[in-house]
N, C-alpha and C positions, 0 to 999 in steps of 0.2 A: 056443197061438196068442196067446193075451190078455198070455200075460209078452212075447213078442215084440213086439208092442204096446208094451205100457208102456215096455221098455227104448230101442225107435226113439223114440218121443217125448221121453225127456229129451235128445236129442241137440240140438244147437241149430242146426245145419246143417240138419236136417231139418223142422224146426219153424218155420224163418226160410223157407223155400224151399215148404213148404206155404202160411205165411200170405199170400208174397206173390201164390202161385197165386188162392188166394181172393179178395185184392183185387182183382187181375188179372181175375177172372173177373166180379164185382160189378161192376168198374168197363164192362164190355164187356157187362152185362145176359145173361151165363150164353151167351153166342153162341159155342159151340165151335170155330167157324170162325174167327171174328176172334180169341179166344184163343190158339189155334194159329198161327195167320200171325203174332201180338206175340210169341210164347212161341221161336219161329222166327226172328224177327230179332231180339228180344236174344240170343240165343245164338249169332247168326252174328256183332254185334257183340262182343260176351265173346270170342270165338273171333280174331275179327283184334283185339284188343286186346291180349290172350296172345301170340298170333304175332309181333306188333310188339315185344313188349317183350322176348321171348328174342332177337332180330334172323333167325328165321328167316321168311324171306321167299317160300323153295319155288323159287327162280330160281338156274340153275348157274353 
């Protein structure tokens, strides 16, 4: 389990998307709820961001 570990942490995707959890979560005083509702709307913004930019739109 601990080389598993080790080998996920040099990844930098992994590493970049933990730290900003953390911030994320300092910055909202550890409140898992507001975490969740921020962590929730940037990913629905990321999400129509991506959509927009392949031009699929979901409309026939």
């Amino acid at each position: 389990m601990k080389e598993l570990i080790e080998r996920q942490l040099y990844k930098p995707s992994l590493v970049m998307a933990m730290l900003t959890l953390m911030q994320l979560m300092v910055s909202l005083d550890f409140n898992m709820g507001q975490v969740t509702l921020v962590a929730l709307a940037k990913g629905m913004r990321s999400a129509r961001h991506i959509v927009s930019r392949t031009g699929c739109c979901g409309t026939v």
